[in-house]
Structures are given as structure tokens and as C-alpha cells.
C-alpha positions in Angstrom: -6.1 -31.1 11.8 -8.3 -30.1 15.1 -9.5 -32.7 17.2 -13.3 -33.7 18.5 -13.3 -31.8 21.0 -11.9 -28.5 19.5 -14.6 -25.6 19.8 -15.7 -24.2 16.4 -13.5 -21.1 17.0 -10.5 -23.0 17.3 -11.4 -25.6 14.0 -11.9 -22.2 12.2 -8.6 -20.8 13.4 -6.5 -23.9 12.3 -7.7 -24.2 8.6 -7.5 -20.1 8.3 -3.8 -20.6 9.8 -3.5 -23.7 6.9 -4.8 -20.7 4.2 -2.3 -18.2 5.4 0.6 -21.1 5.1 -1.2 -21.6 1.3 -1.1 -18.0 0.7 2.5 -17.1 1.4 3.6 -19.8 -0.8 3.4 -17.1 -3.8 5.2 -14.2 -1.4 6.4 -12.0 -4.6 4.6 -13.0 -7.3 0.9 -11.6 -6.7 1.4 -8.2 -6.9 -0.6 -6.3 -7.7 -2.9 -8.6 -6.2 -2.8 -9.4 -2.6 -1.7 -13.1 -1.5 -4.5 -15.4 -0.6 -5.1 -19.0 0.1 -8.3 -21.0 0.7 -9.4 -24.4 2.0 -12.8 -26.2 1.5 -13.4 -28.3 4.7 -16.8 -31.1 4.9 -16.8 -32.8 8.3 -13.0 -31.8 9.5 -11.6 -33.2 6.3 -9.7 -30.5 3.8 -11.5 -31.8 0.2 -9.9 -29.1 -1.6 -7.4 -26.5 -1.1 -5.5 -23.9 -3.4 -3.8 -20.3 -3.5 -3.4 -17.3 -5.7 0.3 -18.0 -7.3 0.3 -14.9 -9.7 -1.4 -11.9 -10.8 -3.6 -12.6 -14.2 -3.3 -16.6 -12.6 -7.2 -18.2 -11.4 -7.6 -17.0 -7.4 -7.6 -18.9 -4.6 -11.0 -19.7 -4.2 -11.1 -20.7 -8.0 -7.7 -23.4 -7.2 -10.1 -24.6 -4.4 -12.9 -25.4 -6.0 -11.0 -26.7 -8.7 -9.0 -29.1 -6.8 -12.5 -30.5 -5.1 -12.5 -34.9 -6.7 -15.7 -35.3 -8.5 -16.4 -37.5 -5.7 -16.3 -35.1 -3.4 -18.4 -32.5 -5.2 -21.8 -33.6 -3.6 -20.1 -32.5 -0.1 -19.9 -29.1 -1.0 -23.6 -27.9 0.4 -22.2 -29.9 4.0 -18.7 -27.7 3.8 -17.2 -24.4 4.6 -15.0 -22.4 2.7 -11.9 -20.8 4.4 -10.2 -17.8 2.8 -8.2 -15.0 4.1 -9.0 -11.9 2.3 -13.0 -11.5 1.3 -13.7 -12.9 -2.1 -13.8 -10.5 -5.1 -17.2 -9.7 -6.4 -16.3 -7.7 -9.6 -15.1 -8.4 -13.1 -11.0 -7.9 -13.4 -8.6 -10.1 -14.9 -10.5 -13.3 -14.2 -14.5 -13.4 -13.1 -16.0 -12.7 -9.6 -15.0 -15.3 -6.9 -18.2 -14.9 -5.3 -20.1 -16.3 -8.1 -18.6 -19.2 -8.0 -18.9 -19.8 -4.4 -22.7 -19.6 -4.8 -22.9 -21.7 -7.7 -20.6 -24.4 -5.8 -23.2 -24.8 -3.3 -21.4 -24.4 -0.6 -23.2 -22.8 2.5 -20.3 -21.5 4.5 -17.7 -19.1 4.6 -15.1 -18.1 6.6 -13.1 -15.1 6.1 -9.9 -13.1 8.0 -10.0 -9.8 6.5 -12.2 -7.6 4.4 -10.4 -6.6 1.0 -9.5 -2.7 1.3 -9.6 -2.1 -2.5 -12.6 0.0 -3.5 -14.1 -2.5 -6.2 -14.3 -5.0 -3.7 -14.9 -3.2 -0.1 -16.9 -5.1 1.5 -19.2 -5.9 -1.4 -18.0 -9.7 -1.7 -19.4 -10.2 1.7 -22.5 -9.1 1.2 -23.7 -10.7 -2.2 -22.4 -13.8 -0.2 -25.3 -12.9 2.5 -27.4 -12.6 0.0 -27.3 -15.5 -1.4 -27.9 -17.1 1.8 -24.1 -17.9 3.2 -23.3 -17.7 6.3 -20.5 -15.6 6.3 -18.2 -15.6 9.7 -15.5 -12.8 9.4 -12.4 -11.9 11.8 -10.5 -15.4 11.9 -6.9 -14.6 12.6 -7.2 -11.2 11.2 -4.1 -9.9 12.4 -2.0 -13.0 10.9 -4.2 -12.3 7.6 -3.5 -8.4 7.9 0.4 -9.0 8.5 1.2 -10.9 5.7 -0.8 -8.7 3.3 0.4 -5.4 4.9 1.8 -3.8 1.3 -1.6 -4.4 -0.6 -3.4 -2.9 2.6 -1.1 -0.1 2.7 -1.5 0.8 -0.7 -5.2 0.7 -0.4 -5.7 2.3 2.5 -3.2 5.1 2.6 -2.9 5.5 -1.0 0.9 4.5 -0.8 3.7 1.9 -1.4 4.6 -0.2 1.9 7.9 1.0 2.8 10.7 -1.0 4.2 14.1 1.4 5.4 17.0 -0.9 4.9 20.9 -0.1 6.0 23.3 -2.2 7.5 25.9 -0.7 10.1 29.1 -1.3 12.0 29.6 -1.9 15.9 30.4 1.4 16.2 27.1 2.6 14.7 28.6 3.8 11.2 26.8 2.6 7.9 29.9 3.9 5.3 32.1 6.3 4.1 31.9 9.5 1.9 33.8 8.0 -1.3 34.5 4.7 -0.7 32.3 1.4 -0.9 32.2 -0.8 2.0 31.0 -4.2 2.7 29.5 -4.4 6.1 27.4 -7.3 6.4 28.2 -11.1 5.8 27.3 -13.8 3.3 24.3 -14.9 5.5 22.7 -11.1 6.1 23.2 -10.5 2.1 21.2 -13.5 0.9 18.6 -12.2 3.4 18.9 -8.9 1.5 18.4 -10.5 -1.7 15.6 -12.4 -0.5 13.9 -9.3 0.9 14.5 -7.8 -2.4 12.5 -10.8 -4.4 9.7 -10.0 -1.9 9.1 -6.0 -2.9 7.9 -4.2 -5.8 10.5 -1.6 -6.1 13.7 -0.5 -4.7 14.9 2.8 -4.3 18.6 4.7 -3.3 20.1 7.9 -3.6 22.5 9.7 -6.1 25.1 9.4 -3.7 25.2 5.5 -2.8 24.1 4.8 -6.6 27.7 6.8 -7.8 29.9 5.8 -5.3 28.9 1.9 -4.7 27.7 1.6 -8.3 25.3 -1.0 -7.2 22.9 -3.9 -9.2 20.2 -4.2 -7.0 19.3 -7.5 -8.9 18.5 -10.9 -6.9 21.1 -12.7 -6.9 22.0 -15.0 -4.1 18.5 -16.7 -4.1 15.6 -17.5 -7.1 12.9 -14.8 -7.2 12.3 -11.8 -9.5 14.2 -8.6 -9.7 12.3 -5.8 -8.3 11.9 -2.4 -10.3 15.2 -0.4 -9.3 14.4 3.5 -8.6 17.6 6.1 -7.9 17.2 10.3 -7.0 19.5 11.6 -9.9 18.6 15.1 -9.5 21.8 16.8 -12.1 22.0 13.2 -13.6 25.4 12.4 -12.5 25.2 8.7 -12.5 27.5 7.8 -14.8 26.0 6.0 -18.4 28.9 3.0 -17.9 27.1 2.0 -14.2 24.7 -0.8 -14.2 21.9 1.3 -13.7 22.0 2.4 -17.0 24.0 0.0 -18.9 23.0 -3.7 -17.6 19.4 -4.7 -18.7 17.1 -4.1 -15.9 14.5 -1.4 -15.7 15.1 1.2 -14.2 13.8 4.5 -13.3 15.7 7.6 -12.9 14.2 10.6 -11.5 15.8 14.1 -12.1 15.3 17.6 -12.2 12.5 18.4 -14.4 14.6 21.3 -16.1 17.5 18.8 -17.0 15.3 15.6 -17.4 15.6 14.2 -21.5 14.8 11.1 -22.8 16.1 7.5 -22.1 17.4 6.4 -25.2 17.1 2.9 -24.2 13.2 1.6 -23.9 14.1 -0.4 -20.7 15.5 3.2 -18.6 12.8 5.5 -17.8 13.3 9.1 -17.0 10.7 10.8 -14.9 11.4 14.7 -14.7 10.3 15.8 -11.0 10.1 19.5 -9.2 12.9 18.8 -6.7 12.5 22.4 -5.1 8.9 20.6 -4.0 8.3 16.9 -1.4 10.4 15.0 -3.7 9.5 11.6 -1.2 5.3 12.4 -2.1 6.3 12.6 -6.0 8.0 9.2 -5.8 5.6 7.4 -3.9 2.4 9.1 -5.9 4.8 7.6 -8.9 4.8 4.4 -7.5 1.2 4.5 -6.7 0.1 5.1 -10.1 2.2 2.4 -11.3 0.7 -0.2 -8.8 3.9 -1.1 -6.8 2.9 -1.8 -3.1 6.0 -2.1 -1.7 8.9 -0.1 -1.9 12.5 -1.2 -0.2 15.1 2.2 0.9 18.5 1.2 0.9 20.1 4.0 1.4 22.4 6.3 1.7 21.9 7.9 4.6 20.2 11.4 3.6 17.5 9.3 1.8 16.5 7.5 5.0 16.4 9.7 7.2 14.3 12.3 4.8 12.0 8.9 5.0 12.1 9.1 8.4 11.7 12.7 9.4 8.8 12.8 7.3 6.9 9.6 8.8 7.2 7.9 5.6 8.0 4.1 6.8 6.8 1.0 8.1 9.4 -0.9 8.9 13.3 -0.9 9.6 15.1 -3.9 8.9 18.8 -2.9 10.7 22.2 -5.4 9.7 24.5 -4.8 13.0 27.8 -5.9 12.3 29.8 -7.2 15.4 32.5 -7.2 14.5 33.4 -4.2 12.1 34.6 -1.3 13.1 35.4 2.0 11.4 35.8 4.8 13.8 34.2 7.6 11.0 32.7 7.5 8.5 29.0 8.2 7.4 27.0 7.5 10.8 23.2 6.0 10.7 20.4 7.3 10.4 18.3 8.6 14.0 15.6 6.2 14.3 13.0 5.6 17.5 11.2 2.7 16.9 10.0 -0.1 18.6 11.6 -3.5 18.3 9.4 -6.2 16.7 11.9 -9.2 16.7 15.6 -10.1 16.1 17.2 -12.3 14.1 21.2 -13.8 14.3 22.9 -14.7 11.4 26.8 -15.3 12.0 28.3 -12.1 13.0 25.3 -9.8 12.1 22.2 -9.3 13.7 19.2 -8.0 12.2 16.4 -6.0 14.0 13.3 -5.5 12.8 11.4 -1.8 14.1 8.0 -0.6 13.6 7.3 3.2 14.2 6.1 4.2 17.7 2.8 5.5 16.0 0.4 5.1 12.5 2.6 6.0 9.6 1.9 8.8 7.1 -0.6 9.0 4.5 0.6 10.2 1.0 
């Protein structure tokens, strides 16, 4: 941990960067809650240390305090408190956070980020002040903002985080019209599946759901199965495909004038006005539900109506070197700017932000 002769700036930086290493140790399994880890620190010694692991589960700050020895409680007025989203001051699933840091003693506390949700807003930090803490604020906020960017989308622009997803040959084509093609390799599809275990929801189009007939399930590595979403406008998905007839929920939104009950309990049909901004009903569907992330993969038509309408936050591209089809179903236009790459065998995957802010729903 730092050294003497490290500045006070840089001591805080290295235990927030130790909270942010706690926090993403529950990656997909906090939602709807955001993913936070904290460390209590008395004379550059970590005495206690903890992280959120699952929504309904004690937060961070609770582990923390926990995890303090009895021996070690009597330090607590001498120590500071590292966390990377602002402690909850409101009743919810479990008691206010805050409270317990002020009846812990301790005198001290760092935080990355303020927490965007409306109940909390701002409201932790000041009953903190209150209380007589110092309170220090902006430690690696832009690490603390990254790796809780779906619960700060969904908070802030009253949407799902949305992550476009298609993979594509060298020569730039991602499938055919009636056919299903494998494009990527072994190594790109357990990142696929792992991406999947990360998001709340995942979402394709009548086309890709009919003709590839897929599970999107997690498969190829541990994690949960997120909820599976497909456009079905004239409901021509097929009753024997495993959207309907495996055991995962899934949701199936069609024409309002043809919609009718699932007769299952575990399919869920949501009747939608497709002559209206079918992409704004899904995602105020997904809001409601508390899901903050939201996976497209596909077909083509579906990401690029994503696109046009400014309705992503990140691409994550499989490029095939090797495959080649000559036609076929091209990709979809994207400009974008390149945040990093990533080679896996034959495939390499790019990761794209938008140029500018993404759309509010």
C-alpha cells in the first residue's frame, strides 16, 4: 500500500483504486443496485474492507464495518473510510449507510462519485457534514464512474445502458438473409457469454430470433442468464424455438392489435403501438422494470434503428480475419471512436464510444 512519502492525494487514490478492485468483484449481481466497495484505513493499514455482492445483500460500507477485529474498533475515530459511490442515507432494502458511519466513530470519508438516484442525490454527503465528517469527494471519479456507467445511465438519462453487439466477416458482412452463420471463434464466444452474465437484458429482432433460433443463455462461463427480449411484431417466432419453449424468461413484444396472452407464467407478452418509436417503448419498458443495461445483438435493422436514433453507448465489434462471404447481410454504418482493442485468435474485438452524449429517453 503507499509509501511514507506518498502525498495524501496519492494514499487516497490507491485505497479508492483497492475499493473499485472490491467493487467489481460482484460485476452482475448488484443490479439494481450499483457496484461498490469500501475500505476502512487507520495509519496506512486497511483494518477492514468489504463490497456490495448482491442486491437485498448488507452494502459495502456495512461488510466494512463489519469486517473491523474487535481489537481494532477503538481505531475507528483515528481512520478514514474509502467508498466509491456516496453512502445511501434513506431507508430501502437494508438501513441508511450513513448512520452507521456516524455511529462507527469514524471521522473521515472519502468518496469517488455522488450516487445519481434521486433518494440519495447528494443527501448522504451532507448528513455526513453534518455530523462533523470530513467528507473529501472526486477520488478517481472517472474509474468510479466507468465501472458503474449502467446504474448512472439509468439515473441520469432515465434509460437502460446500451451495449450494440455484432460480429462480422473480413469482408465487412455480419450474415445472410436465411441462413445461420457462425462468424466468430471459441475465444470471442465465451467473451460474448461473459458480456451477457454482465447485463440486465438482451434484446434481438424477429428476423435473427427466426432464422438463428438462438438461446441467449450463459453458457460457456458461470454467471446468470440475463432477461431475453425479441421485436415479434405478427408473432412469427415459432412456439417450438427456445424462446418460447426452453425455460427462461422471456419477453415478446408485438403488435398491440395481435398481442394475447402467454400461456406460460415464465413468457411475457407486452402489446406495443409499432406504427409509434418502438426503440422508446422498449427502453421506457426496461426502465420501469429496473434493468440498467441492455445488450443488442442484432440483426442488422435492429442496430442500426439503435444507431440512427442515438440510442447507444457502446459497440463491441467481433472482426473475423479470416471469414469471408462475398454477400450477404452487410454491417451496420457506425462512426464512432475507438476506445481499445482486444485479440483473441483470429477475431478481434473493438470497443467504440459515440462521437458525442448519447440520447435521453
Amino acid at each position: 500500500m503507499p509509501n511514507s512519502k506518498a502525498t495524501q492525494e496519492e494514499i487516497d487514490a490507491q485505497y479508492m483504486k483497492h475499493c473499485l478492485e472490491l467493487a467489481a468483484r460482484a460485476k452482475g449481481k448488484t443490479s439494481p443496485n450499483p457496484m461498490v466497495g469500501a475500505v476502512i484505513v487507520c495509519d496506512d493499514h486497511i483494518i477492514g474492507e468489504g463490497y456490495h455482492q448482491r442486491a437485498g445483500m448488507p452494502h459495502a460500507e456495512i461488510e466494512a464495518l463489519d469486517s473491523v477485529a474487535p481489537s481494532d474498533r477503538k481505531h475507528l475515530p483515528r481512520s478514514t473510510l474509502y467508498v466509491n459511490l456516496e453512502p445511501c442515507a434513506h431507508y430501502g432494502r437494508t438501513p441508511p449507510c450513513t448512520d452507521a458511519i456516524i455511529q462507527s466513530g469514524i471521522r473521515r470519508v472519502v468518496i469517488a462519485t455522488p450516487d445519481p438516484n434521486p433518494k440519495v442525490s447528494g443527501a448522504g454527503i451532507q448528513k455526513l457534514q453534518r455530523a462533523g465528517i470530513e467528507v473529501v469527494t472526486g477520488v478517481l471519479q472517472k474509474e468510479a464512474e466507468t465501472l458503474n456507467a449502467a446504474f448512472l445511465t439509468y439515473h441520469t438519462r432515465k434509460r437502460p445502458l446500451i451495449i450494440l453487439k455484432w460480429a462480422e466477416t473480413a469482408d465487412f458482412f455480419m450474415g445472410k438473409p436465411d441462413e445461420r452463420i457462425t462468424i466468430s471463434g471459441r475465444d470471442a464466444l465465451t467473451v460474448v457469454h461473459q458480456w451477457r452474465s454482465e447485463v440486465d437484458a438482451i434484446l434481438v429482432g424477429t428476423q435473427t430470433a427466426v432464422i438463428d433460433n438462438p438461446r441467449l443463455t450463459v453458457r460457456h462461463v458461470e454467471g446468470e442468464h440475463p432477461l431475453r427480449l425479441v421485436l415479434d411484431q405478427s408473432m412469427r417466432i415459432p412456439p417450438t424455438h427456445h424462446l418460447w419453449s426452453d425455460e427462461h424468461p422471456t419477453v415478446f413484444f408485438v403488435d398491440q392489435h395481435k398481442g394475447r396472452k402467454s400461456p406460460q407464467a415464465h413468457k411475457i407478452v407486452v402489446p406495443i403501438d409499432f406504427s409509434d418509436d418502438v426503440l422508446k417503448q422498449v427502453l421506457q419498458w426496461l426502465y420501469r422494470h429496473q434493468k440498467l443495461s441492455l445488450l443488442v445483438e442484432g440483426g442488422r435493422k435492429l442496430l442500426q434503428s439503435f444507431i440512427d436514433a442515438g440510442l447507444w453507448d457502446e459497440a463491441r465489434i467481433i472482426h473475423s480475419h479470416q471469414l469471408r462471404m462475398r454477400r450477404g447481410i452487410g454491417v451496420p454504418l457506425l462512426r464512432g471512436k475507438k476506445l481499445r482493442v482486444e485479440h483473441l485468435g483470429c477475431d478481434t474485438i473493438y470497443y467504440v464510444q459515440p462521437l458525442a452524449s448519447t440520447t435521453q429517453c
